[in-house]
C-alpha positions as CSV (number, residue, x, y, z in Angstrom):
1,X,-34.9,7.8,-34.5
2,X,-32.0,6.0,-35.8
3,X,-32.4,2.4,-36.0
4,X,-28.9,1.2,-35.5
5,X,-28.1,-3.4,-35.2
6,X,-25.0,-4.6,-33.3
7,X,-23.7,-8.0,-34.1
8,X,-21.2,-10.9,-32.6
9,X,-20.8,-13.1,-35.1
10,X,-17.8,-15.1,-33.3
11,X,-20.0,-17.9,-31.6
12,X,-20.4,-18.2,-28.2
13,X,-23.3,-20.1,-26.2
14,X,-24.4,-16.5,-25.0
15,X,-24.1,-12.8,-25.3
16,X,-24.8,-9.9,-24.2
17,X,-24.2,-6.2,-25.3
18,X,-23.3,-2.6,-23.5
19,X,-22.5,0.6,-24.6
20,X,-21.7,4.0,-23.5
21,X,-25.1,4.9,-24.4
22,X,-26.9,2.2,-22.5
23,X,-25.0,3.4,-19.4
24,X,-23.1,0.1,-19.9
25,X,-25.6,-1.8,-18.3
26,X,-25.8,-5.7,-19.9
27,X,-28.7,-5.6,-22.9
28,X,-29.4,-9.7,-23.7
29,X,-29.1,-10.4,-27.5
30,X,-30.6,-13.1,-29.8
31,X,-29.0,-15.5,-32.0
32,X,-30.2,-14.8,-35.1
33,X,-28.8,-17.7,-37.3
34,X,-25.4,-18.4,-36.1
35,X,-24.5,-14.8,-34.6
36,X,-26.4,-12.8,-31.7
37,X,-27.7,-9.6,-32.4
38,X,-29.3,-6.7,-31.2
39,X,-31.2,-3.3,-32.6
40,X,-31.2,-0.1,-30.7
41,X,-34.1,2.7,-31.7
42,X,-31.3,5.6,-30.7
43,X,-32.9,9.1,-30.3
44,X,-32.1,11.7,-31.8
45,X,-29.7,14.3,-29.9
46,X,-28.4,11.4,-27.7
47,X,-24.7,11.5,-29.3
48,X,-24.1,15.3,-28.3
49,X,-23.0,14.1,-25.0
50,X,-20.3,12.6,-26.5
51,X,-18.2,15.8,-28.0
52,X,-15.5,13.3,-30.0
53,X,-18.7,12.2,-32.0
54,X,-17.8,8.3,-30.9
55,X,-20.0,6.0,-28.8
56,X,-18.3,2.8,-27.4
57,X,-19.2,-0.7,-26.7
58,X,-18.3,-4.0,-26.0
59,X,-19.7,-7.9,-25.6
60,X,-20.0,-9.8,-22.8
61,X,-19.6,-13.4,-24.4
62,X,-19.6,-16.5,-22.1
63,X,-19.0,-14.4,-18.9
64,X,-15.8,-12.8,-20.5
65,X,-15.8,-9.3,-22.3
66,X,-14.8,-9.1,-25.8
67,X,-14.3,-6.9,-28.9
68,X,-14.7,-7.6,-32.4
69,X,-11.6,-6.7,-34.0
70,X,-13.4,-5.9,-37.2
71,X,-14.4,-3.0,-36.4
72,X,-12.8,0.5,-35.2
73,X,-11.3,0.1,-31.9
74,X,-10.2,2.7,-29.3
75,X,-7.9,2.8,-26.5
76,X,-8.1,4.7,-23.6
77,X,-5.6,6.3,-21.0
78,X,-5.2,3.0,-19.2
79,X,-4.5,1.1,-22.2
80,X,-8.2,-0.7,-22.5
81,X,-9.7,-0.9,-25.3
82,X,-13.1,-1.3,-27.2
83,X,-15.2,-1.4,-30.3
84,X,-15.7,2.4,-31.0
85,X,-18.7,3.6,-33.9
86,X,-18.2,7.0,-35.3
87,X,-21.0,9.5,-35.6
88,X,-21.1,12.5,-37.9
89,X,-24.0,15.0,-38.3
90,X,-25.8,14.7,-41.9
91,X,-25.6,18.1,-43.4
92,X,-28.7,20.6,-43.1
93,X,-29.8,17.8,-40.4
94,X,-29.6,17.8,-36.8
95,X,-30.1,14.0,-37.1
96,X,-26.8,11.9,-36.4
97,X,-25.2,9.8,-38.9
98,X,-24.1,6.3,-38.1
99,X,-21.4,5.6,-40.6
100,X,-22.0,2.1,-41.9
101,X,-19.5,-0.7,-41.8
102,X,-18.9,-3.6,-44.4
103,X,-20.5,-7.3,-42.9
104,X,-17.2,-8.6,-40.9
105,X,-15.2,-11.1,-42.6
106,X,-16.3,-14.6,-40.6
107,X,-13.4,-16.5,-39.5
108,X,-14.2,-19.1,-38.0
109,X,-15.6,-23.0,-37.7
110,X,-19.1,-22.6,-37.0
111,X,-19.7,-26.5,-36.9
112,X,-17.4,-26.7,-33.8
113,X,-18.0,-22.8,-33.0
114,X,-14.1,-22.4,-32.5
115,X,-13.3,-18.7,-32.4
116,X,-10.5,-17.9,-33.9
117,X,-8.4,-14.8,-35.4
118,X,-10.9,-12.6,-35.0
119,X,-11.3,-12.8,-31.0
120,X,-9.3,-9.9,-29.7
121,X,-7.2,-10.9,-27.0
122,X,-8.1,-7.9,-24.9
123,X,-11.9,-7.3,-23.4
124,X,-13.1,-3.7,-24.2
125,X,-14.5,-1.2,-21.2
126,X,-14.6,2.1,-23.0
127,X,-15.8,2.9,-19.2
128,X,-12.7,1.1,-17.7
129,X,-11.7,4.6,-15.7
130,X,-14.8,4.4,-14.0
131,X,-15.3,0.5,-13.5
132,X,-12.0,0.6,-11.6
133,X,-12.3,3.4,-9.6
134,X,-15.3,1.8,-8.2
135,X,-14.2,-1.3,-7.7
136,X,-10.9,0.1,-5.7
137,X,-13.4,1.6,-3.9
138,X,-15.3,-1.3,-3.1
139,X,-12.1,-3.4,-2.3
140,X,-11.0,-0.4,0.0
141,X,-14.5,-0.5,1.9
142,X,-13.7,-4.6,2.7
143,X,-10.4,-3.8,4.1
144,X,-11.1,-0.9,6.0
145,X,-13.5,-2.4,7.9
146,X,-11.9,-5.5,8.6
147,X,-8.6,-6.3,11.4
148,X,-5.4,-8.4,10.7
149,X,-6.9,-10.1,13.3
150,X,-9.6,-11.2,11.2
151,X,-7.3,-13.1,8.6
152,X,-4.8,-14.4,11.3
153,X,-5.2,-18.2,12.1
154,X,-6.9,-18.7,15.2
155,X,-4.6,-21.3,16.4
156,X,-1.0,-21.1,14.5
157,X,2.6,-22.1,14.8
158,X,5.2,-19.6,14.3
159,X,9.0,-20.4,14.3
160,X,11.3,-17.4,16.4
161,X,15.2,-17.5,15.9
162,X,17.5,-16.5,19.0
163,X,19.4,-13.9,17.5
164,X,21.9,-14.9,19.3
165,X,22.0,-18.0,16.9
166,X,25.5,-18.6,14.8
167,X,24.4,-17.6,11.3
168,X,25.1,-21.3,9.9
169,X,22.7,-22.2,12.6
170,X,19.8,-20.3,11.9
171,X,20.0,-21.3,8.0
172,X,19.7,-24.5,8.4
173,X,16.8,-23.9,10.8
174,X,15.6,-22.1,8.0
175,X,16.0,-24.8,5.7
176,X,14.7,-27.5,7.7
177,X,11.8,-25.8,8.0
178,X,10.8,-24.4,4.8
179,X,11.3,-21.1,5.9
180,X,12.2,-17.9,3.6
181,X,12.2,-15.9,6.5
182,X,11.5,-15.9,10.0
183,X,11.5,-13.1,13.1
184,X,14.2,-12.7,15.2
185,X,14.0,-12.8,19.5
186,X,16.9,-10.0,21.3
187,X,16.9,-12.1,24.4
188,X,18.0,-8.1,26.1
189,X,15.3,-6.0,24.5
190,X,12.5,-8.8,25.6
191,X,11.0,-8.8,21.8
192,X,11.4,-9.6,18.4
193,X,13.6,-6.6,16.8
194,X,14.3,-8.1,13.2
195,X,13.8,-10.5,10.7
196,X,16.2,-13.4,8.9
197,X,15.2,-13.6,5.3
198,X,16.7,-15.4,2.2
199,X,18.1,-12.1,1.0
200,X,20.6,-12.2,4.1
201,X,21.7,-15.4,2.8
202,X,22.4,-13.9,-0.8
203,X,24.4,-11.6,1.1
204,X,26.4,-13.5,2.8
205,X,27.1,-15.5,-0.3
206,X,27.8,-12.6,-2.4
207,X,30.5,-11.6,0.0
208,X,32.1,-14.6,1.1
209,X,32.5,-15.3,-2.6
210,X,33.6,-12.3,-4.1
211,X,36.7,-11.4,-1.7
212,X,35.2,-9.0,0.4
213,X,35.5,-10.1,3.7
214,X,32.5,-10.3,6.3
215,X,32.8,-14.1,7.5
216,X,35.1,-16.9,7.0
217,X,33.7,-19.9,6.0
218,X,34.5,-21.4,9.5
219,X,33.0,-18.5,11.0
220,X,29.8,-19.0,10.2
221,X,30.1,-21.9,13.0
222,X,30.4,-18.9,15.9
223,X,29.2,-15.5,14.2
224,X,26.0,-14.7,15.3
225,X,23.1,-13.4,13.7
226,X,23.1,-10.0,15.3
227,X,26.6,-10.0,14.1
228,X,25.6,-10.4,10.7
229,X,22.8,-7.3,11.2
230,X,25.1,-4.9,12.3
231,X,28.0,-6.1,9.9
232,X,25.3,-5.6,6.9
233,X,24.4,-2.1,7.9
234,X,28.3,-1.4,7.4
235,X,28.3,-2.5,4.0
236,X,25.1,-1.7,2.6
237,X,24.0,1.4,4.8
238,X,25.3,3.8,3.3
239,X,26.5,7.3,4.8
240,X,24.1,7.4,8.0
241,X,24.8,4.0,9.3
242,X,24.0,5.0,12.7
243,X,20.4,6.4,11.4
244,X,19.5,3.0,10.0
245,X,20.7,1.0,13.6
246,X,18.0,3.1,15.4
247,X,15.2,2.4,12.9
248,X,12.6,0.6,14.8
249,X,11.3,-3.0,13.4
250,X,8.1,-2.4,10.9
251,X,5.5,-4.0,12.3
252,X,1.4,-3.9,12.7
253,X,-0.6,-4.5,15.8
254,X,-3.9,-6.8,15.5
255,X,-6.5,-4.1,15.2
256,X,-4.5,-2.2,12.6
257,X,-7.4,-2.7,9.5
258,X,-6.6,-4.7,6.1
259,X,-5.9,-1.5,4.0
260,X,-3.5,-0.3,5.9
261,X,-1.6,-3.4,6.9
262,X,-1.4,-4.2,3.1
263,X,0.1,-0.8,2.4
264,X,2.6,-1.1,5.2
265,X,3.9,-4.3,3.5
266,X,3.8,-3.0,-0.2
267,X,5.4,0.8,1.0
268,X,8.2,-1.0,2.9
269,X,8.9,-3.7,-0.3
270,X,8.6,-6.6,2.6
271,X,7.0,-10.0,1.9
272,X,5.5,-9.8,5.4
273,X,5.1,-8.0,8.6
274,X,5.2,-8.7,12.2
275,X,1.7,-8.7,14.1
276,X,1.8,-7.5,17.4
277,X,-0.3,-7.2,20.2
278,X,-2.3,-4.1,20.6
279,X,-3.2,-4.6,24.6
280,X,-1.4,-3.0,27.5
281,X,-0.7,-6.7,28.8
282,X,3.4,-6.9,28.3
283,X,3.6,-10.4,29.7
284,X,4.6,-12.9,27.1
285,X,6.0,-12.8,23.3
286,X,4.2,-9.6,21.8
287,X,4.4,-11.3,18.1
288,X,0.9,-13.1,17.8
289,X,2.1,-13.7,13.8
290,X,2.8,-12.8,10.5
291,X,0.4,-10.6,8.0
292,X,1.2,-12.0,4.4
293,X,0.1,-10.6,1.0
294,X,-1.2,-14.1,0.6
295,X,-3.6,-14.4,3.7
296,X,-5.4,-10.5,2.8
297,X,-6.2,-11.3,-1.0
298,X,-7.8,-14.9,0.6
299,X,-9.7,-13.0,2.8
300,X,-10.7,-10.5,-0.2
301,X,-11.3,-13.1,-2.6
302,X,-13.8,-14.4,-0.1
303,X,-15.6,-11.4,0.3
304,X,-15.7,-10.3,-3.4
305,X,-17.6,-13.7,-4.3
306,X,-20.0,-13.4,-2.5
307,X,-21.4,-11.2,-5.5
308,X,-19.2,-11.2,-8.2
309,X,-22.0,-9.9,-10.7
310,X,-21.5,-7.1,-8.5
311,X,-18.3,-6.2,-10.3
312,X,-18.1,-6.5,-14.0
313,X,-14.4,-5.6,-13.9
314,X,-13.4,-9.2,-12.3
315,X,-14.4,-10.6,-16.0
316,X,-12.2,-8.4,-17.9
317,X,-9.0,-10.3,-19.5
318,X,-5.9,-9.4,-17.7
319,X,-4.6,-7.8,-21.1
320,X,-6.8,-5.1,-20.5
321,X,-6.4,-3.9,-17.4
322,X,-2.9,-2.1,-15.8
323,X,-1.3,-5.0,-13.4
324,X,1.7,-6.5,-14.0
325,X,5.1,-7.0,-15.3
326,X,5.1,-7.1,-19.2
327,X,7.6,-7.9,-22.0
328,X,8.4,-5.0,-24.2
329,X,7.0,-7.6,-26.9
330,X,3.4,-7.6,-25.5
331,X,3.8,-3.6,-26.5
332,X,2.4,-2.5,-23.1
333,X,3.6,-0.1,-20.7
334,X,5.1,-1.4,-17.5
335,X,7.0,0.7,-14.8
336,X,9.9,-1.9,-14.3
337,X,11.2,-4.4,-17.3
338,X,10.5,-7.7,-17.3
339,X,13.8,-9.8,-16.5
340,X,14.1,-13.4,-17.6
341,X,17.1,-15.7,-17.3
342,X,18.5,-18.6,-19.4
343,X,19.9,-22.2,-17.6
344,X,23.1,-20.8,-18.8
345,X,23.2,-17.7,-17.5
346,X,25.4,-17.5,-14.4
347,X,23.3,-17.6,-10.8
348,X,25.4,-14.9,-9.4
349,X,23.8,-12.7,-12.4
350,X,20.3,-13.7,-11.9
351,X,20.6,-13.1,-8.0
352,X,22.0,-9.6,-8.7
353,X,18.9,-8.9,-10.7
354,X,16.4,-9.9,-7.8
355,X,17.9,-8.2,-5.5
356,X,18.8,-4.7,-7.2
357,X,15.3,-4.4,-8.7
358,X,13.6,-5.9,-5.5
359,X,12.1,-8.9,-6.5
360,X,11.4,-12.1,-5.5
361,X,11.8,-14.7,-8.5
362,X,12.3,-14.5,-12.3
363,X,11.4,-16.5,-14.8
364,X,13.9,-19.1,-16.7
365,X,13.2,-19.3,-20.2
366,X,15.1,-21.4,-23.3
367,X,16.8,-19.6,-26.6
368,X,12.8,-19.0,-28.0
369,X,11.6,-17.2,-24.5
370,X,9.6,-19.9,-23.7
371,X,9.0,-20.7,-19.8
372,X,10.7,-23.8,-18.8
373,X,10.9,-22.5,-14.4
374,X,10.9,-19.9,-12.2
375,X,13.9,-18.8,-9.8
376,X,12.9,-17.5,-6.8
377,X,14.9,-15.9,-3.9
378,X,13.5,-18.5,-1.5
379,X,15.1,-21.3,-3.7
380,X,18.5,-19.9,-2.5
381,X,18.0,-21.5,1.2
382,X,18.7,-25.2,-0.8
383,X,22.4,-24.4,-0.8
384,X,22.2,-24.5,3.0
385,X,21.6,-28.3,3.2
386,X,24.3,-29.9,4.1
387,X,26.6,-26.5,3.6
388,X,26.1,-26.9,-0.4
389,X,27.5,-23.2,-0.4
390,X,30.8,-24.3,1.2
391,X,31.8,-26.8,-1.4
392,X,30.8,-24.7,-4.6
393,X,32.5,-21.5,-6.3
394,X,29.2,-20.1,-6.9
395,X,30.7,-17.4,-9.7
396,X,30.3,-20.6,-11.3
397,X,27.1,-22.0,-10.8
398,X,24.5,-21.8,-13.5
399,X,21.1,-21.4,-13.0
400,X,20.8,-25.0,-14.6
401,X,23.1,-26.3,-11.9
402,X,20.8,-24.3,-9.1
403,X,17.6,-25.9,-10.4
404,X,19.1,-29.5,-10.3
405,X,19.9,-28.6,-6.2
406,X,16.7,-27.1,-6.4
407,X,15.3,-30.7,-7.4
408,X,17.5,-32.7,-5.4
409,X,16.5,-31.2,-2.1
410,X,12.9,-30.3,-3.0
411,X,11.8,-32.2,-5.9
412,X,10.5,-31.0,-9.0
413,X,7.1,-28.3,-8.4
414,X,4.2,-26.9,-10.3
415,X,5.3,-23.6,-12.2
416,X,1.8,-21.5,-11.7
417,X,0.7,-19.7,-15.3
418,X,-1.8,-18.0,-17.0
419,X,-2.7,-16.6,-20.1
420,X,-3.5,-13.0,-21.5
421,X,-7.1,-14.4,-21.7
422,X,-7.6,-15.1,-18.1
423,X,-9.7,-13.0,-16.3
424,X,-9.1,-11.0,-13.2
425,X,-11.3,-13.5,-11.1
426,X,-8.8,-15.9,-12.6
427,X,-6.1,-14.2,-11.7
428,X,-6.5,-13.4,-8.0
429,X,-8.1,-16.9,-7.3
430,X,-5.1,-18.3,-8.3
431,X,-3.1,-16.0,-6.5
432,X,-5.1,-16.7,-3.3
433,X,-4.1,-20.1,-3.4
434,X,-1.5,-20.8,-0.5
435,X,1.9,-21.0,-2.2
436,X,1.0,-19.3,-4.9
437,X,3.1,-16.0,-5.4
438,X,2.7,-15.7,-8.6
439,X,1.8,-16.4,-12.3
440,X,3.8,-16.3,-15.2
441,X,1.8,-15.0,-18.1
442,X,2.7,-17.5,-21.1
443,X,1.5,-17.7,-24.6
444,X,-1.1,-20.8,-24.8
445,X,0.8,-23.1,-27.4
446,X,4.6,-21.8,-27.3
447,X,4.5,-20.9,-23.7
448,X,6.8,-17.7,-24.8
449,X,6.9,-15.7,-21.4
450,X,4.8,-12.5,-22.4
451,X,4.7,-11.2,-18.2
452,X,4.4,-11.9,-14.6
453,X,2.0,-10.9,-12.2
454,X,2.6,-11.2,-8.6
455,X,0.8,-10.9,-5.2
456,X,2.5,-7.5,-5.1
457,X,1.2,-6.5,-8.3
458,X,-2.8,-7.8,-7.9
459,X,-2.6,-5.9,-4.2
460,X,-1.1,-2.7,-5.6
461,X,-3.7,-2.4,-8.3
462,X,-6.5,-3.6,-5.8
463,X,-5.9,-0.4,-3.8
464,X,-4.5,1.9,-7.1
């Protein structure tokens, strides 16, 4: 037998330990002076089931996983990492041999119990593969077996635009109302065929403002929003214009499952989707409502706290796990870059960016990167009050100046963060939150913007 002690010596009001060869299932651990410990009696033969002659394994301190960056540490193919011990074979002796490490250097206040340099600011799950494989699984299982209908509000205003509607019009509807976008009614056709977003009033900014001629200012009085459709499919359709006219309007019907509704949304790159009605009855409006990203994680997070024990993933720090937007600085791997804008910078530019890389908002940051707002597509609706956009050159607007309309029509708001620390639960509670759409992942005491995480982003790793 090889008797073999594991120790956290980084304070804590409790701990726990799991390895690879516990099955990673939680072990308790005693303090034993001012760290916890624990001693294994490992058998002999039990490291040949790892061939690379490592075992992992990681602490679960104060409901959050943690590594002790004392020690050897291993990442694995999602970028996870933990505490790894390697094991060679004494010669002429089957017996492993643990190789010994030298008593970690203590950092920290142990009168306050402050950790400090020595907390990693990634959890470790050498089993990480596994943990979110069945935790997608689990999340896929809620979803599937669950309606649109169940997250729709029983009872539930929704604004419809005539699309008939002079494009002026229907912005300031828009405005009015809080709206970033809203379905539109063809009066002909008897049912909604479209939607009016923020983005189509980007457009029609961009255009006025740039020479190209769609619609005078004075037109915007009489052009109607249908007008405005077709007149974007000839300038941003491409070659098979006449392919895109006959594309029908994405939408779900009320007993189309979660899963499926949340892909439809994601796939597309919408912020929402249409609900129709699934009976045969025609009478009426067909559009009961509008699935959101928002409304499913609610309905998830609901479901997934009713035993959260049940998955040890949803204490793993953010850090660790693939989701997000992240700054080349952070040195982790994300599949589009992370964009940030100074006050300075021109609005024009920063309205180019979410729209070419599909986004909804970017951060605003001063000359150190740290977070002083967010920009989001929707904030483009407050040049609509009182026909701001007719009075401004907006080649020369600044983000600054956009912020301070931004304030003067709306007032100052709440720029939702988090850190690097945070936890998944942390994370997706937050982002269930109505009005929440996303966090802005800063560094505790600078606030330097290190990554975003949006809606988008927690859904698409939910369901991998």
């Amino acid at each position: 037998m090889v008797l073999r002690r594991f120790a956290w010596p980084f304070g804590g009001q409790r701990a726990s330990f799991c390895g690879s060869f516990t099955g990673w299932r939680e072990c308790p651990m005693g303090l034993v002076g001012t760290e916890f410990q624990v001693v294994f009696d490992l058998p002999p033969g039990l490291y040949q089931m790892w061939s690379f002659g490592s075992i992992q394994y990681r602490f679960l301190v104060d409901g959050v996983w943690r590594c002790d960056d004392t020690k050897p540490i291993v990442r694995d193919e999602y970028g996870l990492i933990s505490n790894e011990m390697l094991v060679t074979l004494v010669e002429n002796n089957t017996h492993p041999a643990v190789q010994l490490e030298p008593p970690p250097i203590r950092r920290m206040n142990l009168d306050e119990g402050t950790i400090l340099t020595t907390m990693p600011p990634e959890p470790p799950s050498r089993n990480s593969g596994m943990q979110i494989a069945v935790f997608r699984h689990r999340v896929s299982e809620i979803l599937l077996h669950n309606t649109i209908y169940d997250v729709v509000p029983v009872s539930s205003k929704i604004a419809i635009l005539d699309a008939r509607l002079p494009v002026k019009q229907a912005f300031n509807i828009m405005h009015d109302e809080g709206l970033a976008l809203v379905p539109l009614w063809d009066d002909g056709q008897g049912t909604v065929t479209g939607m009016l977003t923020a983005s189509d009033f980007v457009l029609i900014l961009r255009k006025l403002q740039r020479n190209i001629r769609v619609l005078g200012h004075e037109e915007l009085e009489m052009h109607s929003v249908s007008a405005w459709k077709e007149a974007k499919l000839q300038y941003y359709g491409g070659a098979d214009v006449a392919g895109m006219q006959r594309r029908p309007l994405v939408h779900v019907k009320d007993s189309d499952n979660l899963r499926d509704v949340a892909l439809t949304i994601i796939q597309n790159e919408i912020s929402s989707v249409p609900i129709f009605k699934s009976s045969t009855d025609i009478s009426g409006i067909p559009l009961l409502n509008l699935a959101t990203l928002p409304g499913i994680l609610k309905f998830l997070c609901s479901k997934l706290q009713e035993q959260p024990e049940g998955y040890p993933i949803l204490r793993n720090q953010i850090s660790s796990i693939p989701i997000g937007t992240w700054s080349q600085h952070t040195g982790r791997a994300s599949t589009r870059q992370l964009r940030t804008s100074g006050l300075s910078a021109p609005l024009i530019t920063c309205l180019d960016f979410l729209l070419e890389d599909r986004i909804s908002s970017i951060p605003i940051v001063d000359d150190n990167g740290s977070l002083l707002d967010v920009y989001s597509l929707s904030d483009i609706m407050a040049l609509a009050k009182n026909d701001v956009y007719a009075c401004i050159e907006l080649e020369q607007l600044t983000v600054e100046n956009a912020l301070e309309l931004q304030y003067q029509v709306n007032g100052r708001r709440q720029c939702h963060t988090c850190l690097s620390t945070s936890t998944l639960l942390e994370v997706l509670d937050q982002l269930s939150v109505p009005g929440v759409r996303r966090l802005v992942v800063i560094e505790p005491m600078t606030r330097f913007v290190q990554g975003i995480i949006s809606l988008r982003d927690a859904i698409t790793f939910l369901l991998g």
